[in-house]
N, C-alpha and C positions, 0 to 999 in steps of 0.2 A: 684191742677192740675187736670183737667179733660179733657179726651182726647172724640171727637165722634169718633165713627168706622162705616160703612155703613156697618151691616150686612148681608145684601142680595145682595153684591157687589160680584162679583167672581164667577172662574168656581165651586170652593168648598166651596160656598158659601150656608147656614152658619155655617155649623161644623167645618172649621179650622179657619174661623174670629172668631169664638166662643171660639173656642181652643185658638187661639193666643191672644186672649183680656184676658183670664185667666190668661193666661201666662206671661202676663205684668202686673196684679196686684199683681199675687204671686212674682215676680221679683222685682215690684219698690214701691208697696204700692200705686199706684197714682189711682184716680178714673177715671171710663169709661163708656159711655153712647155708648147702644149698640143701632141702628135706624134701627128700621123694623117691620116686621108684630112679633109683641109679642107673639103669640102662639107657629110661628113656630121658633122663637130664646129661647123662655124658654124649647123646648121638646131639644133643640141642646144643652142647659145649664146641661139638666137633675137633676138630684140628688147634684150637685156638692156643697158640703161646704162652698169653697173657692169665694164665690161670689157676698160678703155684699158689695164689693166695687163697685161694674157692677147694672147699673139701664136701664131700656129698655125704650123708646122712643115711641111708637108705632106710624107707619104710613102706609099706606094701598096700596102703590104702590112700582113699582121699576124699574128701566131702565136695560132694555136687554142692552147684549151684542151687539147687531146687531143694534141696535135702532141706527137712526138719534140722535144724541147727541143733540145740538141746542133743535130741535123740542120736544124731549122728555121730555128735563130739564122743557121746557115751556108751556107744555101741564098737560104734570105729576107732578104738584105742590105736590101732597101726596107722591113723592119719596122719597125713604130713603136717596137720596143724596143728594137731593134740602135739605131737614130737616134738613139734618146734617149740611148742610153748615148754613142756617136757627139761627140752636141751635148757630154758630161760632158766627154771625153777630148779636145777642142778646144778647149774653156775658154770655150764660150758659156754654157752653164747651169752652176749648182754642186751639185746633185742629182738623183736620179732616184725619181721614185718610180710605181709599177705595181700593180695589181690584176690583171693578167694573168697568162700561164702562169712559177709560179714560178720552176720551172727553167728554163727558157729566161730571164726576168731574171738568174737568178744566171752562167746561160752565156753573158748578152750581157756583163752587168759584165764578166765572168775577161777574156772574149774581148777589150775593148774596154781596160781599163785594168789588167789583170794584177793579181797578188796581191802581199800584204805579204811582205816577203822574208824567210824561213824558214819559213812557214806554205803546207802542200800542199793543203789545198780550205779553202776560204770555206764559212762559215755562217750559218744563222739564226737570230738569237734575238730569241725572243719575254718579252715583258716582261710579268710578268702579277702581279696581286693577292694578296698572300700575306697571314697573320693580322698578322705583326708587317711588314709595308713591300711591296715590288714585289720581284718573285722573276725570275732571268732562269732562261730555258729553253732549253735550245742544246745540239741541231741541231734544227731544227724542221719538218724539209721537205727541208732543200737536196741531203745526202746519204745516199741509202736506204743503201748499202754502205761502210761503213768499216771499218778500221783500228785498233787499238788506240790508235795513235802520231794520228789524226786526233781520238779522242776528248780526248787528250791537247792538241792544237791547241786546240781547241773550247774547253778550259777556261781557258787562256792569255790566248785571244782573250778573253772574256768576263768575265776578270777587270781584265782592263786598261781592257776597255768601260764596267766596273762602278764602277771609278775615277772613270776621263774625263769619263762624261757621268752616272751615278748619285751620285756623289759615297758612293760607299761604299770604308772603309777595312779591309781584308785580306779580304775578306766568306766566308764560312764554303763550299765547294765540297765538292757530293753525287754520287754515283754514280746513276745511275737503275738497280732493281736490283732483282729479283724477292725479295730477303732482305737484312737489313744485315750479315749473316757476309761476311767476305771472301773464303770459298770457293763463295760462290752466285754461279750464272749460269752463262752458255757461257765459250768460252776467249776471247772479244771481251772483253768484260768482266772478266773475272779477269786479262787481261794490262792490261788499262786500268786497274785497279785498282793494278797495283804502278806502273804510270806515270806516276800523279795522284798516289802514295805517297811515291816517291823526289823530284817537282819540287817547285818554291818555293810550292806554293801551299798555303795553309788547307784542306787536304783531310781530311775530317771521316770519311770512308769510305763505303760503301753506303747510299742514301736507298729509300724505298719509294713507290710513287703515293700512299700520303695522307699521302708529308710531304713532297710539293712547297708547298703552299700554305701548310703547319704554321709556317713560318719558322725551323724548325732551320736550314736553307738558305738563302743567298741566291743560289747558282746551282746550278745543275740539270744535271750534262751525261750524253749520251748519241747513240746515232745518230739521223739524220734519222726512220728509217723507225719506231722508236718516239716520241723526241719528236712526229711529227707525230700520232699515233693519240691521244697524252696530250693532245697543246695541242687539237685539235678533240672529243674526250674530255669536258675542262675547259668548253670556248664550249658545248657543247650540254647539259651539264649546269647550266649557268648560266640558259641560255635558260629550260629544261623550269623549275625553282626558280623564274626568277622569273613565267614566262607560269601555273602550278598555283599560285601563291599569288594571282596577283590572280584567278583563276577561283574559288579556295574560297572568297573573301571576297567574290567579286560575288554568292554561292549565297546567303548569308544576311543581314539588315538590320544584324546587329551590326556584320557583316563590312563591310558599306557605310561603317558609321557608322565603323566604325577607320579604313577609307579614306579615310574624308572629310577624319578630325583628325589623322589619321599622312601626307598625301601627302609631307610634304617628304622624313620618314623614310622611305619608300617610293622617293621618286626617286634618293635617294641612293644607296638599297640599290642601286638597280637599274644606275645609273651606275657603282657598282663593279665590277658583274659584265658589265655588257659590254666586248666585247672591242675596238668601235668609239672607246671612249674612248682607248685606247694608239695606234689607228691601223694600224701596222702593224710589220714586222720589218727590222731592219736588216740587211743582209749584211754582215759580218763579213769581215776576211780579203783585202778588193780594195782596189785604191788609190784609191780614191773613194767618195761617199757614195751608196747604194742599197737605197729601201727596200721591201720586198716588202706588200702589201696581201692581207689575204681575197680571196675570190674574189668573193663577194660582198658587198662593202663598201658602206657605204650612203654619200650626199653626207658627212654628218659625218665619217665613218670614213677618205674620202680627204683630208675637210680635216686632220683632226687626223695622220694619216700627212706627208703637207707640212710642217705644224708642227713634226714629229718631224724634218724632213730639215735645216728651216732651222735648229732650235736645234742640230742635230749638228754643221752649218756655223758656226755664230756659235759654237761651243765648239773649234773646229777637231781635232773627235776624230779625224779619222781621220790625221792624224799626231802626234797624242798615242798614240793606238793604236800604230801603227809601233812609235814608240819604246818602248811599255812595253812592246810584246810582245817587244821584240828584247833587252831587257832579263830578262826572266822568263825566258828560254830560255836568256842566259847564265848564269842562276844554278841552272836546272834541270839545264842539262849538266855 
C-alpha cells in the first residue's frame, strides 16, 4: 500500500502534511509518497528517524489557493497535484490525498483518471456526525453549478458509497431544501426532486438544515455551492460549542471542578464534533481513489484522511462503486 499526499497542498502546508504523513506510517506501517519541491519537504522532514517508509517525488510547481483550478491543473503540468494524481494513473501510488486547492484536486483526478462510466461530474462527500450514526453530505464543494440530473448522480454515487465502505443497507436519501413540500425551492430542486422520486433509491423527499444531523437521513444531497456553505456551516458551529463551553466553565470554580471529573466526557464530546477526526472527503465519481482535505487540516486531520484512502483501498470501493452505481442507474432508467 502506498498512498500519495500533495505536499504543498494547504494553508499549513508542508509542516502538518509532513507531520500527518509521519504519523500514519508510525500508525499503520503502510508507505507514502510525499509530492513536491524536495528540498522544501526534507527541511519539513528534518532529523526525523521515523521515515524509511516516506519517499519524496520532486516536482517544481503547485496550485494556489486562489488559482482558477481548471486552468492551473492545465497549465501547471509540474504540480504536485497533477503528479500525484499522475503517480495514481501509473500504478505507482494507490491513493491520493490533498489539502490543497479543492477544485483543482477534483480537476487533476477527472483530468488524469476520468470518470465512472455514466456519471457526468464527480463529487464530494463529506461524512459527518449525525444523532443516530454518520450522515453523508454530497456535493460539498466540488460543483458550484449543477443540474437537476447531477444532483441526481450525487445521490447514486453516495448511495453505493454508503453501502461499499459504510456498510449501511437502503439508507434513507433527503433533498436539501428550504421546506419538506415538494413544491419548495427553485426549478433545480423541484426537477431534482421528481428525479430522486422516480429512481431506485430510499427517497424520503425534502430535508431541512436541522435535520441533516437529526438522522431522519442518512444521506444528504444537494449542489456544491450550498452543501459547501452547510459543511463549513456545521465545522464552525461545532468549533464556537465546543471552544464557549470550556471558556464558561474555566469562568467559575464549579465549572473547574466539572472539568476536572468530567474530562474524559469532555474529550469525547469534543472528538465528535471535530471534523479532523473524519479526515477528509472522498471524490466520488473518478476512476480512482482521491481524497480532498480542509484547508486547514491539522497533522491528525491529514493522518486520519490517509487512513481514510487506505481503508477505501483495502475495501476496493472504488470498483464496488462502479458497479453499484451502474447497477442503480439500470434500475432507475
Amino acid at each position: 500500500m502506498r498512498i500519495a499526499v500533495d505536499a504543498m497542498g494547504g494553508d499549513n502546508a508542508p509542516e502538518m502534511v509532513v507531520q500527518g504523513a509521519v504519523q500514519a506510517v508510525a500508525e499503520s506501517g503502510i508507505d507514502i509518497t510525499l509530492v513536491g519541491d524536495e528540498e522544501i519537504i526534507r527541511a519539513a522532514l528534518g532529523r526525523r528517524s521515523d521515515t524509511r517508509s516516506i519517499e519524496i517525488h520532486h516536482c517544481g510547481e503547485t496550485v494556489l489557493m486562489d488559482e482558477s483550478p481548471i486552468k492551473a491543473v492545465r497549465m501547471k503540468k509540474d504540480s504536485s497535484i497533477r503528479v500525484a494524481f499522475d503517480l495514481l494513473k501509473r500504478g505507482r501510488v494507490d491513493a491520493v490525498v490533498s489539502a490543497g486547492n479543492s477544485g483543482a484536486t477534483m480537476a487533476a483526478g477527472l483530468l488524469n483518471l476520468g470518470k465512472i462510466e455514466g456519471i457526468e461530474r464527480p463529487a464530494l462527500a463529506s461524512i459527518i456526525p449525525g444523532d443516530k450514526g454518520r450522515v453523508i453530505l454530497i456535493d460539498v464543494g466540488g460543483n458550484v453549478d449543477c443540474r437537476p440530473i447531477h444532483i441526481l448522480h450525487f445521490g447514486l454515487m453516495a448511495d453505493a458509497f454508503s453501502e461499499s465502505c459504510l456498510g449501511l443497507n437502503d439508507p434513507k436519501v433527503g433533498l436539501l431544501n428550504i421546506g419538506e413540500e415538494a413544491g419548495k425551492g427553485n426549478e433545480q430542486v423541484k426537477t431534482a426532486y421528481k428525479l430522486l422520486q422516480e429512481s431506485s433509491l430510499n427517497f424520503v423527499g425534502n430535508v431541512e438544515g436541522q435535520d441533516i444531523l437529526s438522522g431522519q437521513v442518512q444521506i444528504v444531497v444537494c449542489d456544491g455551492f450550498v452543501g459547501n456553505v452547510a459543511l463549513k456551516l456545521a465545522e464552525a458551529m461545532a468549533e464556537n460549542v465546543s471552544r464557549r463551553l470550556k471558556d464558561d466553565m474555566m469562568d467559575s470554580l464549579l465549572g473547574k471542578v466539572l472539568a476536572m471529573f468530567g474530562r474524559s466526557f469532555f474529550d469525547k464530546f469534543e472528538k465528535t464534533l471535530d471534523y479532523a477526526e473524519y479526515g477528509g472527503a472522498p471524490i466520488l465519481g473518478i476512476n480512482g481513489v482521491g481524497i480532498v482535505c480542509h484547508g486547514g487540516s491539522s497533522a491528525r486531520a491529514i493522518k486520519n484522511a490517509i487512513m481514510m484512502a487506505v481503508d477505501y483501498v483495502e475495501k476496493n470501493v472504488q470498483d464496488r462503486l462502479a458497479v453499484q452505481v451502474s447497477e442503480l442507474q439500470t434500475v432507475s432508467s
